[in-house]
MITORPA-807641 format. One record per atom (N, C-alpha, C, O, CB): x, y, z. Coordinates in steps of 0.2 Angstrom, whole numbers, padded with zeros to 4 digits, always signed. Glycine has a CB too. Example, Ala and Ser with C-alpha at 12.3 -4.5 7.8 and 13.67 -1.06 7.14 Angstrom:
% MITORPA-807641
+0066-0028+0039+0062-0022+0039+0066-0016+0039+0071-0017+0042+0057-0022+0045+0064-0011+0035+0068-0005+0036+0064+0000+0039+0067+0006+0040+0070-0003+0029
***
This chain:
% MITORPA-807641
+0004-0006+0000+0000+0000+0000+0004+0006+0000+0009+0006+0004-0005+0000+0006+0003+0012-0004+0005+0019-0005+0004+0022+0002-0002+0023+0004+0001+0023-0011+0010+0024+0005+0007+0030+0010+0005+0035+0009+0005+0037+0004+0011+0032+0013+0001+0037+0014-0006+0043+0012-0001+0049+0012+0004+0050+0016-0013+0045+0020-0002+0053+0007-0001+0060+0007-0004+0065+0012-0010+0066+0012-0002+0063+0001+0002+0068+0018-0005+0075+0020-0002+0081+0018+0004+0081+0019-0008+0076+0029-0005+0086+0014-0004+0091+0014-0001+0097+0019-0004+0097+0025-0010+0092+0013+0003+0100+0018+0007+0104+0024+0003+0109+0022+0000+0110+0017+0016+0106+0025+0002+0113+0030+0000+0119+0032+0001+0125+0026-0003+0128+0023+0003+0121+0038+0008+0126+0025+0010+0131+0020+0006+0131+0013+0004+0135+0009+0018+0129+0020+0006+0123+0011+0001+0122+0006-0005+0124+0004-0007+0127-0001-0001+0118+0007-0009+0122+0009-0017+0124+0013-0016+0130+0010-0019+0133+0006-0019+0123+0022-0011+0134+0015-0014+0141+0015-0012+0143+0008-0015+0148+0006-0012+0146+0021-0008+0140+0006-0004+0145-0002-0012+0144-0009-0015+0148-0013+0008+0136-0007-0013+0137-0006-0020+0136-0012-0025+0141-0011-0027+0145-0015-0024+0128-0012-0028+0141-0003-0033+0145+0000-0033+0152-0007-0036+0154-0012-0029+0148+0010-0027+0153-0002-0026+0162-0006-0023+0162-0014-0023+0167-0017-0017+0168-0001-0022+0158-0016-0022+0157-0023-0029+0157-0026-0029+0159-0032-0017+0151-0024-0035+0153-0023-0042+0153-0023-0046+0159-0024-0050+0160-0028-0044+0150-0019-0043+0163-0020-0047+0168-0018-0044+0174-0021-0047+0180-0020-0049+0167-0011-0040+0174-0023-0034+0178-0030-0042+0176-0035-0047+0180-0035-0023+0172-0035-0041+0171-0038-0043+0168-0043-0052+0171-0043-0055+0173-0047-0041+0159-0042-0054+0169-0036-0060+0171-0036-0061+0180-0039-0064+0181-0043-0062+0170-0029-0058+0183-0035-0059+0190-0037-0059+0192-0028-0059+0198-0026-0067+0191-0042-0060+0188-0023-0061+0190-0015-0053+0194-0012-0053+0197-0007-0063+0181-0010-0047+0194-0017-0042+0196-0017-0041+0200-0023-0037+0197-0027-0038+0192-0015-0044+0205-0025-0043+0210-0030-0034+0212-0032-0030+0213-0028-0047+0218-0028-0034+0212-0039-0029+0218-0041-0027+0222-0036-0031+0225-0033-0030+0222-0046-0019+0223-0034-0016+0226-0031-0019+0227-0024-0017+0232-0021-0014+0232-0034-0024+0223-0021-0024+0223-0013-0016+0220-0009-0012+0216-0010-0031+0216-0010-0017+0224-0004-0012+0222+0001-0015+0215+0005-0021+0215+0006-0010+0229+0006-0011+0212+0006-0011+0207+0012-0011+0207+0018-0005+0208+0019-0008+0204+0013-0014+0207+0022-0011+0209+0030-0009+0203+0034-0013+0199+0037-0018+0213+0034-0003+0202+0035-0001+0193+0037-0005+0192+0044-0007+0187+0045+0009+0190+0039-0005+0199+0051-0011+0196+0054-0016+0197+0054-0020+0196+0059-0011+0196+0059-0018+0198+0049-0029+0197+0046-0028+0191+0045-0031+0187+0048-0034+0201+0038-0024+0189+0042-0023+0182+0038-0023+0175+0041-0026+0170+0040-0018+0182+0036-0017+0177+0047-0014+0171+0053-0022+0169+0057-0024+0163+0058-0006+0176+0060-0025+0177+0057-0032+0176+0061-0036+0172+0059-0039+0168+0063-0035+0180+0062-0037+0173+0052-0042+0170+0047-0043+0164+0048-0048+0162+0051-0040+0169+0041-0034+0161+0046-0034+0154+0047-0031+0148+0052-0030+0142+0051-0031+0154+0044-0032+0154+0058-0031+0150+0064-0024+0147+0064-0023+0142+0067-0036+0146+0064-0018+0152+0060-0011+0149+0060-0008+0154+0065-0010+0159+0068-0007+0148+0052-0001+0150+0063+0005+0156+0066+0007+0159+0061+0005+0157+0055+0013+0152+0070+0010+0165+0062+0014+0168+0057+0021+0163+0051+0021+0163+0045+0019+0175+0061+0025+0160+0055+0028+0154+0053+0024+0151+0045+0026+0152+0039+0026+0148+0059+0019+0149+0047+0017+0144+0041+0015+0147+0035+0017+0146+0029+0011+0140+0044+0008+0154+0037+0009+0157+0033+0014+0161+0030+0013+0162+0023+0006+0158+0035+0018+0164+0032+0025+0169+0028+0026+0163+0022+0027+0164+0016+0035+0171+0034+0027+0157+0025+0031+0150+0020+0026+0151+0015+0029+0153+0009+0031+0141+0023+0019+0150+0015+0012+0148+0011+0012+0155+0004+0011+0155-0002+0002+0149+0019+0014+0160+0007+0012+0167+0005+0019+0166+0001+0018+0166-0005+0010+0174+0011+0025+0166+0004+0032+0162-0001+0029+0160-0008+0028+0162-0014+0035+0153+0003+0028+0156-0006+0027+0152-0012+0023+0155-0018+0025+0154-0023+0023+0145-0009+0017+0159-0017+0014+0163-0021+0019+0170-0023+0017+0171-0029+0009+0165-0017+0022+0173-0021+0027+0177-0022+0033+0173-0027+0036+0176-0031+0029+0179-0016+0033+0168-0025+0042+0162-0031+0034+0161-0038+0037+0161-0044+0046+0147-0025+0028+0161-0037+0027+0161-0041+0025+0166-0047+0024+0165-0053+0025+0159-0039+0025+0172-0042+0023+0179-0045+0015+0181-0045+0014+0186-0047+0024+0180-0053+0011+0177-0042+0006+0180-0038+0004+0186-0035-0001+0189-0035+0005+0176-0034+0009+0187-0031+0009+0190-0027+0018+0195-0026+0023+0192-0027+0007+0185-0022+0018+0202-0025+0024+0206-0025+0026+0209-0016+0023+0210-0011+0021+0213-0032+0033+0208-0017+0035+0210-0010+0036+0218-0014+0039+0219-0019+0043+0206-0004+0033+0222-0010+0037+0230-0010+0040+0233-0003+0037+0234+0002+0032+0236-0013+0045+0233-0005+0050+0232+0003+0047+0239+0006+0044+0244+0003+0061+0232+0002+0048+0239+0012+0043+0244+0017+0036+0245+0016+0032+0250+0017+0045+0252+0016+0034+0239+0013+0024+0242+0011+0021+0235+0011+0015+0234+0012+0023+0245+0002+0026+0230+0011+0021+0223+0012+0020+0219+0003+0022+0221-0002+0012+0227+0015+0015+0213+0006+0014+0209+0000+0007+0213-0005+0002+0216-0002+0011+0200+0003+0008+0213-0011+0001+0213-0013-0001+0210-0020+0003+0210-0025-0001+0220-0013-0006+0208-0020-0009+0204-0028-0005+0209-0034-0004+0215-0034-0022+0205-0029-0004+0205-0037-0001+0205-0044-0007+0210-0047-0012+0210-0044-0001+0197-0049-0004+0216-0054-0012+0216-0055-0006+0218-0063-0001+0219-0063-0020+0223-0050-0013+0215-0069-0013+0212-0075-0011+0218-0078-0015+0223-0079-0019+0208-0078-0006+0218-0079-0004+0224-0086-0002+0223-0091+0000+0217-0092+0002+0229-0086-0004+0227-0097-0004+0224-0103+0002+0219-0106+0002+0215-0111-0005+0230-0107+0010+0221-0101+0014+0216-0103+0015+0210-0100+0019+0206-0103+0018+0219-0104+0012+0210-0095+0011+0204-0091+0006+0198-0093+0008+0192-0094+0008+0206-0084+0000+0201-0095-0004+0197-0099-0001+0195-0106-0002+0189-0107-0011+0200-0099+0003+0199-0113+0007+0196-0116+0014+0192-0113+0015+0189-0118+0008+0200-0120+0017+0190-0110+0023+0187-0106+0018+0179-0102+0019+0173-0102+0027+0195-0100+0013+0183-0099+0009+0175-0095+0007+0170-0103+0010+0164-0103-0003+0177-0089+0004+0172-0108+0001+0170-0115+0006+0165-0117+0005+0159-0119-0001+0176-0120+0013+0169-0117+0018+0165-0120+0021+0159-0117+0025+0156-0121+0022+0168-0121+0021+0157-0109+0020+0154-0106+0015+0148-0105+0016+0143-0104+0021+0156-0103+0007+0152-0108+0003+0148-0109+0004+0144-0114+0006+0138-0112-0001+0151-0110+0004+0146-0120+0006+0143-0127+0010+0137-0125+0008+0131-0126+0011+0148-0131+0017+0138-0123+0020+0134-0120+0017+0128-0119+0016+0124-0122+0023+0137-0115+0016+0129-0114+0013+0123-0109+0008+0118-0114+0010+0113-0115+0007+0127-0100+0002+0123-0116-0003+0120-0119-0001+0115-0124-0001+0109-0124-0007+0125-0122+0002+0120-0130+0006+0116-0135+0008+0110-0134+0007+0105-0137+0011+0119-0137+0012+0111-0130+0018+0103-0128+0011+0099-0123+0011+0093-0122+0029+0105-0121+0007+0101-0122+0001+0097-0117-0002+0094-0124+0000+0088-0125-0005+0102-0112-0006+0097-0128-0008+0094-0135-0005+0090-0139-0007+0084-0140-0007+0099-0138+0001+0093-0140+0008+0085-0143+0006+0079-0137+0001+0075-0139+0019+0088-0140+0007+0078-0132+0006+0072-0129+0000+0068-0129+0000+0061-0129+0007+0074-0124-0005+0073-0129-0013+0069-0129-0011+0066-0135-0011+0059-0134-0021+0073-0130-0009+0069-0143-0006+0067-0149-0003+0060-0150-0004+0055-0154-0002+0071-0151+0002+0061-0147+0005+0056-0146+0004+0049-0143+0006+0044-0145+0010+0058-0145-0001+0049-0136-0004+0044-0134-0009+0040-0136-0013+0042-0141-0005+0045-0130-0010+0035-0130-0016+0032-0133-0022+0033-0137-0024+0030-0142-0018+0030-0130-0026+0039-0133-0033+0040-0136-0035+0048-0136-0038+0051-0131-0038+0036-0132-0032+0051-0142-0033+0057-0143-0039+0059-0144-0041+0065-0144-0031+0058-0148-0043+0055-0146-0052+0055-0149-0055+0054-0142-0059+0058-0141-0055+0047-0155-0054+0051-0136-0056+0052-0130-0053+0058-0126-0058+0061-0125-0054+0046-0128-0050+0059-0125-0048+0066-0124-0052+0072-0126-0056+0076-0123-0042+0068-0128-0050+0071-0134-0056+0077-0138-0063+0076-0136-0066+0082-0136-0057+0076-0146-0066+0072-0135-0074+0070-0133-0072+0074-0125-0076+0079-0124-0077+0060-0133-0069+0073-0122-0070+0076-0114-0071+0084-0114-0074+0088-0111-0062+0074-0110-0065+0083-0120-0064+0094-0120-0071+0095-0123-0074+0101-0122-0054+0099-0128-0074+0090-0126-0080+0094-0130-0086+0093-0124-0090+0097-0122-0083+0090-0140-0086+0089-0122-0091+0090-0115-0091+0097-0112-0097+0099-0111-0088+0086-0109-0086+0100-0110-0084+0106-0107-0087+0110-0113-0090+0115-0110-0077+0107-0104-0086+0111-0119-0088+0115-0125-0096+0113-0125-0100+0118-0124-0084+0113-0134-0098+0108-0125-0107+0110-0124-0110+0113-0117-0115+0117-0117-0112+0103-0124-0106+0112-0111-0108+0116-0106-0107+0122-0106-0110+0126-0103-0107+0114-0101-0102+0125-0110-0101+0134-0110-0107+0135-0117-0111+0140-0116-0090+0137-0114-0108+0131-0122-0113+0134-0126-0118+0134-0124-0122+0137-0128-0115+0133-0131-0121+0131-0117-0128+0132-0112-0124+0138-0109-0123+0142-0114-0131+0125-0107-0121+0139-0104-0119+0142-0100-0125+0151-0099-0125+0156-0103-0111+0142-0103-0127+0152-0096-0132+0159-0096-0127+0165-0093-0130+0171-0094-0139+0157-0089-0121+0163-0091-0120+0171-0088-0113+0169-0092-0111+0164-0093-0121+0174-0079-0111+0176-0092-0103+0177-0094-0098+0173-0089-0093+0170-0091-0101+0185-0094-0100+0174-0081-0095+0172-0077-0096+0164-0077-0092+0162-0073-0097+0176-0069-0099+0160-0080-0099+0157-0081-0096+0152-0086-0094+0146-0087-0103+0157-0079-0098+0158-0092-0094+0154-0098-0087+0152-0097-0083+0147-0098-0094+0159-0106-0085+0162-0093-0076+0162-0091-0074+0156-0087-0069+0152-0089-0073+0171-0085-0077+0154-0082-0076+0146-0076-0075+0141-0082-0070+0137-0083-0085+0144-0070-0080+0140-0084-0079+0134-0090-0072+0136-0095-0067+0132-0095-0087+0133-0095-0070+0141-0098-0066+0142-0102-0060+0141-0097-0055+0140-0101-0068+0148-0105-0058+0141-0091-0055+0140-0088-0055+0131-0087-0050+0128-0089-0055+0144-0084-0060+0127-0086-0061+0122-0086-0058+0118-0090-0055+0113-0088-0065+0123-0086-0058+0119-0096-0057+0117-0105-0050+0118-0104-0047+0114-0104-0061+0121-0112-0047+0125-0102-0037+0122-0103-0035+0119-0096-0030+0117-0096-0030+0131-0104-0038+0118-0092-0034+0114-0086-0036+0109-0089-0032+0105-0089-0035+0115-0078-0042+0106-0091-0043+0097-0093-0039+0096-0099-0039+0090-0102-0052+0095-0095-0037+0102-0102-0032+0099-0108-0024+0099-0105-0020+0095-0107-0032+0106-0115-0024+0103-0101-0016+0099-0099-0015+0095-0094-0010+0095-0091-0010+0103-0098-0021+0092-0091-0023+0087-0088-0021+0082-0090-0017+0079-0087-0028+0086-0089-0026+0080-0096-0026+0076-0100-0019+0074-0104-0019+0069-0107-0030+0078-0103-0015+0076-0103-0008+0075-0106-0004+0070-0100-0001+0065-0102-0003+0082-0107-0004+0072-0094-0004+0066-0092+0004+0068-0087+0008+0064-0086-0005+0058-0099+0005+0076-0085+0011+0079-0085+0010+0081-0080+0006+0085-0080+0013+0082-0090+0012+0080-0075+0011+0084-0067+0016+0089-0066+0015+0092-0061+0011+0079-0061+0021+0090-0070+0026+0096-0070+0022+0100-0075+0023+0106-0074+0034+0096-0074+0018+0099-0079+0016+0104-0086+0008+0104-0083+0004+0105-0087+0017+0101-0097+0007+0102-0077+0003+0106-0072+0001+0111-0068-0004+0115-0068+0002+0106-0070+0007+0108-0064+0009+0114-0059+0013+0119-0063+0016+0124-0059+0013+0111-0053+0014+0119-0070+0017+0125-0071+0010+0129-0073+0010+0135-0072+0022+0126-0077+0005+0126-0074-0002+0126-0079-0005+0131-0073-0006+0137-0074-0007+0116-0081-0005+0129-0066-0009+0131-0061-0008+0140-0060-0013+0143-0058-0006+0126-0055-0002+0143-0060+0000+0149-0060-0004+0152-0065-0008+0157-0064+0007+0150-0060-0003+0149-0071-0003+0155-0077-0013+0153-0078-0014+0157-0082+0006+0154-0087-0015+0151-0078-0023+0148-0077-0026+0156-0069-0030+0161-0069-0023+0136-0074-0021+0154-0064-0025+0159-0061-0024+0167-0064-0028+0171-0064-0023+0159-0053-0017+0166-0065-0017+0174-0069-0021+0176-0077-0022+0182-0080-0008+0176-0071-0023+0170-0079-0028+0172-0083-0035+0173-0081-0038+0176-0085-0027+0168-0086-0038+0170-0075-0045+0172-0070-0041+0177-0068-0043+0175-0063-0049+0167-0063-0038+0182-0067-0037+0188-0064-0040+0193-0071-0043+0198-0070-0028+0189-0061-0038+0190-0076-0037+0194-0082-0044+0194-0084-0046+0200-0086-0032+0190-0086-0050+0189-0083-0056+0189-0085-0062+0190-0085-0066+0191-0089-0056+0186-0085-0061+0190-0074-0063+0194-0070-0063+0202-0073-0068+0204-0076-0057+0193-0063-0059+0204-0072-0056+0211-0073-0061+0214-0079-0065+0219-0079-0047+0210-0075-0060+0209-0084-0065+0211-0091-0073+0208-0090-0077+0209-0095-0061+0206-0097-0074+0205-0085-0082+0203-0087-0087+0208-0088-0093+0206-0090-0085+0198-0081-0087+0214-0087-0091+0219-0086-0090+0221-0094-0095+0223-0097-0089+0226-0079-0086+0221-0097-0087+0223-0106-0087+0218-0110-0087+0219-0116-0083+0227-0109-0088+0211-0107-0089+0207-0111-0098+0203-0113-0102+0203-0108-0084+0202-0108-0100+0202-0118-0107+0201-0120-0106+0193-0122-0101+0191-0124-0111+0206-0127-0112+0189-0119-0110+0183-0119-0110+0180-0125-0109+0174-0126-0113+0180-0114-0112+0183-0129-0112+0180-0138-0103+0182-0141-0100+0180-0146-0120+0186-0144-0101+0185-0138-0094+0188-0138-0087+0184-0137-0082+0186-0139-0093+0191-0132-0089+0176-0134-0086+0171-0129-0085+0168-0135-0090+0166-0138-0090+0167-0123-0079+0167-0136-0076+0160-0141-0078+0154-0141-0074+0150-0141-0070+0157-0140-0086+0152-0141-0086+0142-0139-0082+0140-0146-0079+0135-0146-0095+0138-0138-0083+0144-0152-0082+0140-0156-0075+0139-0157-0072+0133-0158-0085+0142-0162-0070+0145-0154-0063+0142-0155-0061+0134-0152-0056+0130-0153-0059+0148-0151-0066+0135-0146-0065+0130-0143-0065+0122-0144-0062+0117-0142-0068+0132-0139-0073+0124-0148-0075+0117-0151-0071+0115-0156-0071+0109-0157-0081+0117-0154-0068+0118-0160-0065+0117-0165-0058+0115-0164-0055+0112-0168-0066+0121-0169-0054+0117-0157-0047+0112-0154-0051+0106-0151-0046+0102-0151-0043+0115-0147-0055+0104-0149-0060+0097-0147-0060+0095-0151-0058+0089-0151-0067+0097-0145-0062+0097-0157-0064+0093-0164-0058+0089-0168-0058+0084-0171-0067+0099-0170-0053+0094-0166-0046+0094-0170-0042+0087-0165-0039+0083-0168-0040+0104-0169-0044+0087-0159-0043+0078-0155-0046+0074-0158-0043+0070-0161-0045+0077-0146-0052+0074-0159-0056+0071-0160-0052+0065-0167-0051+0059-0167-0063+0077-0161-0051+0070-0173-0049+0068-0179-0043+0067-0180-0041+0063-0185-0051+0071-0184-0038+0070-0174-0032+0065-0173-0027+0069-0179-0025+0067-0184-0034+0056-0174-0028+0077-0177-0025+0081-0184-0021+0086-0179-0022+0092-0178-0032+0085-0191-0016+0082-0177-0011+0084-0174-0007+0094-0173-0006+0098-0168-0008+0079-0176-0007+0094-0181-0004+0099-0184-0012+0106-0183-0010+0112-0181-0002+0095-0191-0017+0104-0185-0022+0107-0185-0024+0111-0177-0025+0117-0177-0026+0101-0187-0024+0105-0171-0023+0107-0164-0016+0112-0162-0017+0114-0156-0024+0101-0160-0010+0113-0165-0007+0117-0165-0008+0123-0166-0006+0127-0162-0004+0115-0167-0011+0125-0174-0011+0130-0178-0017+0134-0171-0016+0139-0168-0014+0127-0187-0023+0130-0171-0030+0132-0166-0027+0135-0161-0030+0140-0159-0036+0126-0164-0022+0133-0157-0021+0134-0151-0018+0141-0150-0020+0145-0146-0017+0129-0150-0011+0141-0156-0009+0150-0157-0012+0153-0158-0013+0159-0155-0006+0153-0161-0017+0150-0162-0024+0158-0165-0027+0159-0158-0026+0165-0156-0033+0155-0172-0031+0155-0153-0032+0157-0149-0033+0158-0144-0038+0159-0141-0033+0157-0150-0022+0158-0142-0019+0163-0139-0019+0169-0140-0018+0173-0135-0015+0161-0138-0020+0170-0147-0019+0177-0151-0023+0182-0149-0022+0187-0146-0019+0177-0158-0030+0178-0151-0034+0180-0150-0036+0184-0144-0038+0190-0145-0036+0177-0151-0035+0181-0138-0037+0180-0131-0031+0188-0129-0034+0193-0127-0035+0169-0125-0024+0188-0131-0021+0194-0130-0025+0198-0133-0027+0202-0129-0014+0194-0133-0027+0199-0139-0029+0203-0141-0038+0207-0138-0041+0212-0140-0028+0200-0148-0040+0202-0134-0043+0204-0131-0044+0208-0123-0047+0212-0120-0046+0200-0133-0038+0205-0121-0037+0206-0115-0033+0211-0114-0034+0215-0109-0035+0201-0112-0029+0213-0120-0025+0221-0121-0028+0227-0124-0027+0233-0122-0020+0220-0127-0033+0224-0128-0038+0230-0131-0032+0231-0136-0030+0237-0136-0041+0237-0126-0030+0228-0139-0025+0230-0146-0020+0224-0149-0016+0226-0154-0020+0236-0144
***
């Protein structure tokens, strides 16, 4: 038998506040306050500094010396520089589904997630699913380093989406880009799910920059 994994404290709390980044309950450029926090979570200062670490190695979060931690907030060259890390990751996640067993199973999963965003009723909901669909794509590759790289630049993209949902109209939302990288597993056209993937990374810059 596999010994159980437990989760260290520093963990707990690094995901907590990584969550609630993601949620929007930690806005752009809020400061942190480590004893609101310690309180919150019923820790010592210890655990949390380590937890909140770790969000900072990630770029989540910025020390400005004499002023404290605060949330990252999306500038236009941040959100080009996260994209290209996106790309990254996605791409070589794509290759792999390609190259394994069942590409066409894969693709049926990602299109699961493409019929529930084309129901979907509110924008905040399409964006949750559209997040949905690239973490189940580099999931699905089967890569737990090209995850956990996956996991940073996915929350700085809900920072990013958040931020925009008030000028976005929900007929506006890419399902089709979407459906058509599903489709492109589906037929096992390797090259095809490459081409789809840049475009709409391009795209998504180009909306998120306004240029």
């Amino acid at each position: 038998m596999e010994p159980l994994l437990q989760e260290s404290t520093p963990s707990i709390i690094a995901e907590r506040v990584r969550q609630a980044i993601a949620k929007g309950d930690l806005p752009p450029g809020s400061q942190l306050g480590e004893a609101e926090l310690a309180r919150e979570f019923g820790v010592s200062r210890g655990p949390l500094r380590e937890g909140l670490q770790r969000l900072t190695a990630e770029g989540l979060l910025i020390s400005i010396r004499n002023r404290g931690l605060f949330v990252i907030e999306m500038t236009a060259d941040r959100v080009r520089d996260m994209y290209v890390a996106r790309q990254a990751v996605e791409r070589a996640a794509a290759e792999q589904i390609h190259l394994g067993d069942d590409a066409t199973a894969a693709g049926r999963q990602l299109l699961d997630v493409v019929e529930e965003m084309a129901e979907a009723k509110t924008v905040r909901d399409v964006g949750e699913l559209d997040i949905t669909f690239h973490d189940r794509l580099v999931t699905l590759a089967g890569s737990p380093r090209l995850s956990r790289m996956h996991l940073t630049l996915l929350t700085e993209t809900q920072i990013c989406i958040r931020a925009l949902e008030p000028t976005y109209a929900l007929e506006d939302v890419r399902v089709e880009e979407h459906r058509e990288i599903a489709q492109s597993f589906i037929a096992g056209k390797r090259a095809l799910t490459d081409r789809l993937l840049v475009a709409h990374m391009k795209d998504a810059v180009r909306r998120l920059t306004r240029g």
